[in-house]
N, C-alpha and C positions, 0 to 999 in steps of 0.2 A: 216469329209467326206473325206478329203486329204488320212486319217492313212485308210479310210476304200479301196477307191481305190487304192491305192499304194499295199495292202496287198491281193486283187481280181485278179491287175495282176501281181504280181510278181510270187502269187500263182501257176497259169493257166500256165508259162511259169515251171518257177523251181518244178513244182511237177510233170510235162508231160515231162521232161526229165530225162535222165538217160544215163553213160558215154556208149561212144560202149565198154568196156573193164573195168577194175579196178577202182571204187572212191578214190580219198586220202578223208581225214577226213574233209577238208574246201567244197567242194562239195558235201559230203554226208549231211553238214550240214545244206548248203542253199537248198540242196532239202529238207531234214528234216525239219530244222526251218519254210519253208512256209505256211504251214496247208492250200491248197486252201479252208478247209472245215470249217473253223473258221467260218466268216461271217452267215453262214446257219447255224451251229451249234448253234449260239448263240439266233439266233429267234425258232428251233426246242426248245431249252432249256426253251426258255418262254412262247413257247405254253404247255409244259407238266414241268412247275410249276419248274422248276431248273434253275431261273433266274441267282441267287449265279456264282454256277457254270458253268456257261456258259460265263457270264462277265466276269470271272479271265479266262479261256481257253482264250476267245475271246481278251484279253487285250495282254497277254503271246505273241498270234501268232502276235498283233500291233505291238507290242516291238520285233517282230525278224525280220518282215520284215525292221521294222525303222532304223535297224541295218543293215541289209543288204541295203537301198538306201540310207542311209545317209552317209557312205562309199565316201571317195574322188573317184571322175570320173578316170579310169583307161584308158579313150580313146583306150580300143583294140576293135578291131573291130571284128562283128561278122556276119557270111551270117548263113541266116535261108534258106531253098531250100530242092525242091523237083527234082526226076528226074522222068519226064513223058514216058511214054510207048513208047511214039515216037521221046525219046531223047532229049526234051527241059529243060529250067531249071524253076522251076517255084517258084518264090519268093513271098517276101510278098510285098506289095505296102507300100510306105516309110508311109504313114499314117491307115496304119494297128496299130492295137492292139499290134501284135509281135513287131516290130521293137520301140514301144514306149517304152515294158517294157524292152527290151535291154536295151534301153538309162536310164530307172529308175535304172536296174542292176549298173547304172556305165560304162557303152560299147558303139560302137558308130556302129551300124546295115549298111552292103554296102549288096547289092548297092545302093548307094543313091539318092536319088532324081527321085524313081522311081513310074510309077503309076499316073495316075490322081488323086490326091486330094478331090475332085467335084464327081468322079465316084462313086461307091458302091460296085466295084468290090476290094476285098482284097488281090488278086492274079494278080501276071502279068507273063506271059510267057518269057521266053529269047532263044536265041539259046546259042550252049555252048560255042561258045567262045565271048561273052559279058559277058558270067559270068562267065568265065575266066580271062579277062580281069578285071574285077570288081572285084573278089574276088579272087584272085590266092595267094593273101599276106593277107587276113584274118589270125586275131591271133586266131580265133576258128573258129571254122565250125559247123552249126546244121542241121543234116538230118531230113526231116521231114516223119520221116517213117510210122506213123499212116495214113498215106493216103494207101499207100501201103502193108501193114498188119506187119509191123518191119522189124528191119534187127538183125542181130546178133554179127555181126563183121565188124571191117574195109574195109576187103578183101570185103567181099557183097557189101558192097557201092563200092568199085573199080570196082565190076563186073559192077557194072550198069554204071560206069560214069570213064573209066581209067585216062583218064586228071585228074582227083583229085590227084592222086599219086602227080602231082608236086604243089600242094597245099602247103605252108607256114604249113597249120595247122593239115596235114595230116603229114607232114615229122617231129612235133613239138609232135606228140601223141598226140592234142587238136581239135579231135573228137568226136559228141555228135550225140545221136538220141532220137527223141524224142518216145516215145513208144504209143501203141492205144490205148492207154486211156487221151490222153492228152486234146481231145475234151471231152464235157459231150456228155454219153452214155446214 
């Protein structure tokens, strides 16, 4: 059960992203090696009679994620955030889904310690400089553009939010967006 959810969301995060700019070949590969679509593929296969094949796909995608979290903890840290139409930041609550599979990645998700626990709400709003303050020396950055229909480039996100410029992660080229397909459609 552990290999099945490790491998549900590792998937959900590294297949919904993609770099603003160029991949080297070890990030092309944790997006490649994730197959969010294993898990389903493997019950479609035993409904129309291709159990075989569907356990070896489905084992293949166990064994890369197991490889990607089983990885010593790199402690960088990552903010995942939106930026709202009316200039706030809005993140994921420290007990979201996002900031869990960060911590599976191997990474350690700021801001921290945010969100009520107890609520049901997955989002929390910030003004920008708390999330300034919070994440200005993240070692990566994740835009979450699938709210907003994508972005293209760096500079886009700068349009929307110029304090990033002095971002750690932005002066370091380790920015990431996630694209609209990252939710199921």
């Amino acid at each position: 059960m552990k290999k099945i959810l490790s491998l549900v969301l590792s998937a959900l995060l590294l297949l919904g992203t993609t770099a603003c700019g160029s991949l080297n070949n070890t990030q092309k590969g944790a997006i490649i090696g994730s197959g969010s679509g294993a898990a389903l593929g493997a019950g479609i296969g035993a409904l129309i009679g291709k159990d075989e094949l569907a356990q070896k796909i489905f084992n293949e995608e166990v064994r890369l994620v197991d490889e990607v979290t089983s990885v010593e903890k790199t402690d960088k840290t990552v903010a995942f955030f939106y930026v709202t139409s009316n200039g706030l930041i809005q993140v994921r609550s420290s007990s979201d889904y996002v900031p869990k599979m960060i911590d599976l990645a191997g990474g350690n998700y700021i801001p921290t310690n945010i969100g009520d626990p107890d609520s049901k709400r997955s989002t929390v709003s910030m003004q920008i400089e708390d999330f300034y303050d919070q994440a200005k020396d993240a070692d990566f950055i994740i835009y979450n553009s699938s709210i907003d229909g994508g972005i293209q480039s760096v500079q886009e996100l700068l349009d929307k939010c110029a304090v990033l410029k002095d971002f750690k992660a932005v002066k370091e080229g380790n920015v990431w967006c996630t694209t609209n397909d990252m939710y199921q459609q």
